[in-house]
N, C-alpha and C positions, 0 to 999 in steps of 0.2 A: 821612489821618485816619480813626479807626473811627467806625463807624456805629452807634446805635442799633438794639435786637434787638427787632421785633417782635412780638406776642402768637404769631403765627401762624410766626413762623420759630424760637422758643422751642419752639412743639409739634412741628416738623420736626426740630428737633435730639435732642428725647428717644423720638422713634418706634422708635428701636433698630433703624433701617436705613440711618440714615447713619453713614461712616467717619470717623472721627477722623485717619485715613490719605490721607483722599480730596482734601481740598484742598490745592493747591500754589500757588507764583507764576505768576499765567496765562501770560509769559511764558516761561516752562520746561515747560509744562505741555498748552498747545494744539498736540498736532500736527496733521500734516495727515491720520492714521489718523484721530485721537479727534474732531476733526470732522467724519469720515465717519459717523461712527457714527448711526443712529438711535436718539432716544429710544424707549423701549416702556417705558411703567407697567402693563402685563402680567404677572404673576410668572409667572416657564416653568416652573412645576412638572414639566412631564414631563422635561427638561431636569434638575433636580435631582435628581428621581429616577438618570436615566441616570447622573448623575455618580455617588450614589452606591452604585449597581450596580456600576459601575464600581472602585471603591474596595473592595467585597466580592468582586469574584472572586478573586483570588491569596490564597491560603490563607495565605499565610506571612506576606503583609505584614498580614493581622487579625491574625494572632500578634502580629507585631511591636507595632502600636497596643496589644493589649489587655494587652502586657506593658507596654508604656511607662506607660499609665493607672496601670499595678498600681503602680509602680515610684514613679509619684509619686505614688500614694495612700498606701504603707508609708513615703516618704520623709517625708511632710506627718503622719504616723500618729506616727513617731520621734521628728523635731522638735516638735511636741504632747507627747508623752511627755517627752522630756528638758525641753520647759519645765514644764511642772505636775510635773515631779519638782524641778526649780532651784529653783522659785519656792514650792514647801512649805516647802523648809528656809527663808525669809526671817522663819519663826517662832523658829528657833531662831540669830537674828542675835542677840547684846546691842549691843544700840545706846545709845549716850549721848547726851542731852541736849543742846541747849546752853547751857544754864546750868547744868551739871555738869560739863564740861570746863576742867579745868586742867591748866596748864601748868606747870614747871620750867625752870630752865637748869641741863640738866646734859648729859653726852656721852653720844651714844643708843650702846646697844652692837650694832653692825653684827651681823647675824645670821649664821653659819658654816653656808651652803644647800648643801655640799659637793656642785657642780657644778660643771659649764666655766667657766670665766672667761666674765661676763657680755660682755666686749668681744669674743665670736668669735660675732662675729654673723652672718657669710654663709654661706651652705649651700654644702655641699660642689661643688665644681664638678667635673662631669662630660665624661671626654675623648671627642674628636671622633666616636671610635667608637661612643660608647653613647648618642648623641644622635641619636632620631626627626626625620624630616622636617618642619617647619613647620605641615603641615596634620593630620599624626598626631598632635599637642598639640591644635590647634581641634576637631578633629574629635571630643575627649573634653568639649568645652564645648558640640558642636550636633553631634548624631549624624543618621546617615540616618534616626532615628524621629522626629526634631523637624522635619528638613525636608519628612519625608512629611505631617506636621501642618500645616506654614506651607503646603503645597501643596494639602491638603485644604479649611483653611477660606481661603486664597486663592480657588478657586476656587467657595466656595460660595458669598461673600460677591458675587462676580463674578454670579451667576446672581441674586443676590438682589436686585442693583441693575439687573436685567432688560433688560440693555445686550447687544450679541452681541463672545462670549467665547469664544477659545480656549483648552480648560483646557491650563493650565502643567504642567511636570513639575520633580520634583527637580530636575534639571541644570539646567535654565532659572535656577530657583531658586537654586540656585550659583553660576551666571552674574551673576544679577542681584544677588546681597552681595555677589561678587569685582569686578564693576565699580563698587559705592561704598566697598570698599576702598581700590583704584586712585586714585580722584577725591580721598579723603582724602592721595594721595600727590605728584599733581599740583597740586590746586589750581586748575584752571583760574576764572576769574569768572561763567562762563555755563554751564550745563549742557549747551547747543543744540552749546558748543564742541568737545566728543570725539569728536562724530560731522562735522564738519567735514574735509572730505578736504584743505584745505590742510594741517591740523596733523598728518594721518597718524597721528594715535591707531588704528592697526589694531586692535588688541585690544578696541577699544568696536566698530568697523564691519565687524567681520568675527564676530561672537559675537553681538549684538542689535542688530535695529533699533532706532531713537530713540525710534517712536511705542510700540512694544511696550513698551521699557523703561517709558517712562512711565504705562502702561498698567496694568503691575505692580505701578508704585509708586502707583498709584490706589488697588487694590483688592488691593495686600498687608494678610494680616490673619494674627493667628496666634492665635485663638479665635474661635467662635461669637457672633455678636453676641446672637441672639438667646436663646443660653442665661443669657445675664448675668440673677441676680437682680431683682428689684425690688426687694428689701430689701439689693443688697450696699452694702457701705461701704467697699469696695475703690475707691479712685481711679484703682488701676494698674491695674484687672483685665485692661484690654485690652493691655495688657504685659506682664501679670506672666508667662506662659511662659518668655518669652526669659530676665528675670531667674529662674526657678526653677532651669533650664538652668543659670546661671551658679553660683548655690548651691550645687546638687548636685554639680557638680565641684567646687567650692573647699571642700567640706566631707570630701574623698576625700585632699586633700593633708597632705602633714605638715607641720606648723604651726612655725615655727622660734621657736626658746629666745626671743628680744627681737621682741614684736609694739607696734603701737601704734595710737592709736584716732584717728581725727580727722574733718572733715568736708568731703563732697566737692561739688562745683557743678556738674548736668547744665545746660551754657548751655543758656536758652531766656530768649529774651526779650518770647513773644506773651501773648494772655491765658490767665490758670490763674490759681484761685482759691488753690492752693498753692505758687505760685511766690512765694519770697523774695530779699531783696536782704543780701549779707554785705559788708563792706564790707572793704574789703584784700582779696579773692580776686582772681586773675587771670581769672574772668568772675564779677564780684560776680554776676549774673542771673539767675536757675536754678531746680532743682529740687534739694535739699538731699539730700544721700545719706552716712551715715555711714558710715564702714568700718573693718575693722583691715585692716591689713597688715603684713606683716615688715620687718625692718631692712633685705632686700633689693629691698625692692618688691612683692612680690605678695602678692595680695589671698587672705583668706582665708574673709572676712566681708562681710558688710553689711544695712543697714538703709533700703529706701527711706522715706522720712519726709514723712508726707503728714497732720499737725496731729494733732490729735485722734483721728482717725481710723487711726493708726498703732498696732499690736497689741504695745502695750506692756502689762503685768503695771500691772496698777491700785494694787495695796501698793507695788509698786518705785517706781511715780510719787509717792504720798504721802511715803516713806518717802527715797528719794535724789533728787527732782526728775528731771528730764529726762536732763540731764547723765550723773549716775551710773545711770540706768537702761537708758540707752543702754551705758553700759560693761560693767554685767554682765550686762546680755543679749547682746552679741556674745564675752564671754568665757565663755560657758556653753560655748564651741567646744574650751575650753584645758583642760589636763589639771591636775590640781589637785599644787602642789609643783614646777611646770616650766616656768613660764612668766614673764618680766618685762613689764608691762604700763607704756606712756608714754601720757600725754594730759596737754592744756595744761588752764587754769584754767576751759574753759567746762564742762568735767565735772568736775573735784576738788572733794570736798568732804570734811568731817570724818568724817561716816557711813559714804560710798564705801570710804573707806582702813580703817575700824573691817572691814567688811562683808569687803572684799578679804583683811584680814590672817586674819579667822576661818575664809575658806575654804583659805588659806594659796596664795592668790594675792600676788605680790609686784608695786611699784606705785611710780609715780613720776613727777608731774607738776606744773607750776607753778597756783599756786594765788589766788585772791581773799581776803585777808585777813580778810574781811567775813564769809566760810563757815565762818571755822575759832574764832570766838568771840575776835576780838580779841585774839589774842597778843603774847604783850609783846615784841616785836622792835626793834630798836634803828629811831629813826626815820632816814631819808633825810639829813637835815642833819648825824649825829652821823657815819654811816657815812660820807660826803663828807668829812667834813674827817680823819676816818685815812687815807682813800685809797684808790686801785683797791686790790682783792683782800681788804677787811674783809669778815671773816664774823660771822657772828651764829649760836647754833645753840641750840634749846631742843624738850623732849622734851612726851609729857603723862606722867602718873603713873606711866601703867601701862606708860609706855617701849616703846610698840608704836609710833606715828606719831612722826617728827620731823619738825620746820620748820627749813628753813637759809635764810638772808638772806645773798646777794651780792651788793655793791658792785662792778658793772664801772665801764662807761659811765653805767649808772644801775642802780638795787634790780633787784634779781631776788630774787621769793620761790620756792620750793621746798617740797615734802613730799614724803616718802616714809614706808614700812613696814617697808624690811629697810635702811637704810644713810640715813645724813647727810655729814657731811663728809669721812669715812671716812681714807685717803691722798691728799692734796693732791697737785697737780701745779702746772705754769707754763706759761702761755699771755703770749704778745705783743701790748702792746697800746698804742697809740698814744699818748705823753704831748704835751699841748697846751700845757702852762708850759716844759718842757725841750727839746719839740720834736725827740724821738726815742723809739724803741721800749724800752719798759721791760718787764721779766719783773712778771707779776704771778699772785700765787698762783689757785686754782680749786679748788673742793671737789670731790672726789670724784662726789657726787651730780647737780652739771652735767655732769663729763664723762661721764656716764655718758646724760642725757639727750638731751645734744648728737649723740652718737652713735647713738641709737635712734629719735629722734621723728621721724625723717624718711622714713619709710616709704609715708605715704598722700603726701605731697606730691611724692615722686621716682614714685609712680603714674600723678600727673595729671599730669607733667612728659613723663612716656612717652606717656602718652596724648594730647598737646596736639600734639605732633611732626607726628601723622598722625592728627588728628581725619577723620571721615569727612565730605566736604562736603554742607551739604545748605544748599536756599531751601525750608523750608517754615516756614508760620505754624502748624503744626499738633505740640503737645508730643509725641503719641504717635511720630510717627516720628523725631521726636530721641531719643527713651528707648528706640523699637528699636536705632538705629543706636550709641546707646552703649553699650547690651550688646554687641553686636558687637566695638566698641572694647576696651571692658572682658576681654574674650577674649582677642581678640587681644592685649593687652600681657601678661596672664596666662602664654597662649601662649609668648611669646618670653623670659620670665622663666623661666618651665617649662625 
């Protein structure tokens, strides 16, 4: 059962000396090092200095830090720049109403995008020869600059919680995310178990003590505690490195022809005041992270999403709600005339598709009938009784968005920008009066969807495989270890 927070353990927790990283299950967590340890509320300044002395003598690694800094100052400088450059033209949107949108039944005429066939949607695959080693892909995600980082304010944070601390190195470093790799591969139920010499896990008892590991995983940290604002409004701040890391590579890749947008669930299930519940995800409990990704899986994009507080464009909120704001801020990535865009009905809306088609972005996703001003679509009982494969199809005026209505199993609404029902196909589908498989027609516009929208979900399918194992009550090192994750599958997509 939780406990009530008292006045005094509320002012412990915002002192901005405790870890968000620091508590685990005591069970995993007490060894017989870490209860050798003496406390001391002494702060060892001379100690911190040493360290960073330490950290200033080798000429080439300040290089390296003060280039990294630069790198993600120009990077964060760009990203700033391309959105206040995005988000000026959202003057020169015409957007409609809705009570000025009408509709027609007439055939929308498929747009001629003289490109690849939208259905060649995998990237080229690359022979045996020309393909880098496993950790030369990671190693583009968390470079020797990021781990010299994790090891810096590791070990400062160490001196800060005035406990006695061997400072860590890189490799240690190394060691210790390639053994919660491992743990997401095995699965064991107890952590105490790898180092267990009946099961011969050599590669946990020959690379790190127990007490060490968990030592690290006390007082791993990859920012300054104390540099954190008072006025920031960042939730993730104690995170956000790892995720910048991951940005900055997927922002280097080339973006493939069919991407799609959806949302993704970092499990956590302790307390956060931002944790939401989705219902139908394979871990409804989490932390909500939008992303796109390609028709082959890898991620190009994302959005952590933490309420209000998330640095969306204030007109894009007015103007397309959530949904559609979330979509054209992760497509500000895509190049304008070259890209197909899939999302389901929690982001389409009438404006989104107005918005998408002026920047001549192309778009295709199932829709809330409620958003697009009550279209006159054939209802559910009329399309039932013609049977599987009745379509419905109707334009608006200006023959830029269409809506198509299929009858499978049950309605499926649809809209799209550049195509409606286009070339039909025939798909098999179960008859329950005849009691065998009958051909039934398919619009165009589904198959085309069928085929692309599964990019974020074959993500988290990869990623679920070989989640990283962890028992903490604490969100922050579930949001480190799934950037890890998030690499890592990135990685092996790469």
């Amino acid at each position: 059962m939780s406990k009530k927070l008292k006045d005094y353990d509320i002012v412990e927790m915002l002192n901005g000396y405790d870890s968000e990283l620091d508590a685990l299950d005591s069970d995993d967590e007490n060894g017989n090092e870490l209860d050798a340890q003496v406390e001391n509320d002494i702060f060892p300044i001379e100690e911190l200095e040493n360290l960073m002395e330490d950290f200033n003598v080798e000429h080439s690694e300040e290089i390296e830090l003060d280039q990294f800094e630069e790198n993600v100052n120009n990077i964060e400088q760009v990203n700033e720049n391309d959105t206040s450059t995005s988000h000026s033209s959202i003057n020169n949107f015409n957007l409609t109403e809705k009570k000025d949108i009408k509709w027609q039944r007439s055939p929308f005429p498929n747009l001629n995008l003289n490109m690849q066939p939208i259905d060649d949607v995998q990237p080229k695959v690359l022979g045996s020869d020309m393909i880098d080693p496993p950790i030369t892909y990671f190693s583009k995600y968390y470079s020797d600059v990021d781990f010299q980082l994790m090891v810096q304010y590791t070990n400062m944070y160490a001196l800060q919680k005035g406990k006695p601390w061997k400072n860590t190195d890189i490799r240690e470093i190394r060691i210790f995310i390639g053994l919660h790799i491992i743990m997401g591969c095995t699965k064991f139920p107890r952590i105490r178990m790898y180092w267990n010499l009946v099961l011969k896990m050599n590669v946990f008892v020959e690379n790190m003590n127990r007490n060490r590991f968990f030592a690290l995983r006390t007082n791993f940290h990859v920012i300054d505690n104390l540099k954190i604002s008072k006025n920031n409004n960042d939730k993730f701040v104690k995170v956000r490195p790892m995720f910048d890391c991951l940005k900055r590579r997927c922002g280097q890749l080339n973006i493939e022809k069919n991407v799609s947008i959806d949302e993704q669930m970092i499990p956590f299930k302790g307390h956060l005041n931002i944790k939401q519940y989705m219902k139908g995800k394979p871990c409804p409990w989490g932390i909500k992270n939008f992303v796109m990704c390609g028709a082959s899986g890898l991620m190009y994009n994302f959005i952590l999403y933490q309420g209000k507080t998330t640095e969306f464009d204030q007109n894009f909120l007015k103007l397309f709600g959530l949904g559609g704001t979330v979509v054209l801020t992760l497509a500000q990535t895509l190049k304008i005339d070259k890209h197909f865009l899939f999302f389901d009905n929690y982001f389409s809306g009438y404006n989104l598709m107005e918005a998408l088609n002026q920047n001549k972005m192309y778009a295709i996703g199932t829709i809330r009938e409620n958003r697009f001003a009550k279209p006159p679509l054939l209802n559910d009982k009329i399309m039932a009784s013609k049977g599987q494969g009745t379509t419905d199809e109707i334009t608006n005026v200006e023959n830029t968005i269409a809506l198509v209505k299929w009858y499978d199993n049950k309605s499926v609404n649809m809209c799209s920008n550049f195509i409606a029902s286009g070339i039909p196909d025939t798909v098999q589908r179960w008859n329950k009066k005849e009691k065998k498989y009958v051909q039934v027609e398919r619009p165009e516009v589904i198959k085309l969807y069928n085929q692309s929208m599964g990019g974020v979900d074959k993500y988290d399918q990869l990623i679920s495989y070989y989640r990283i194992f962890l028992k903490s009550k604490k969100w922050t090192l579930r949001m480190v270890f799934h950037a890890v994750d998030m690499a890592i599958t990135n990685s092996w997509l790469e």
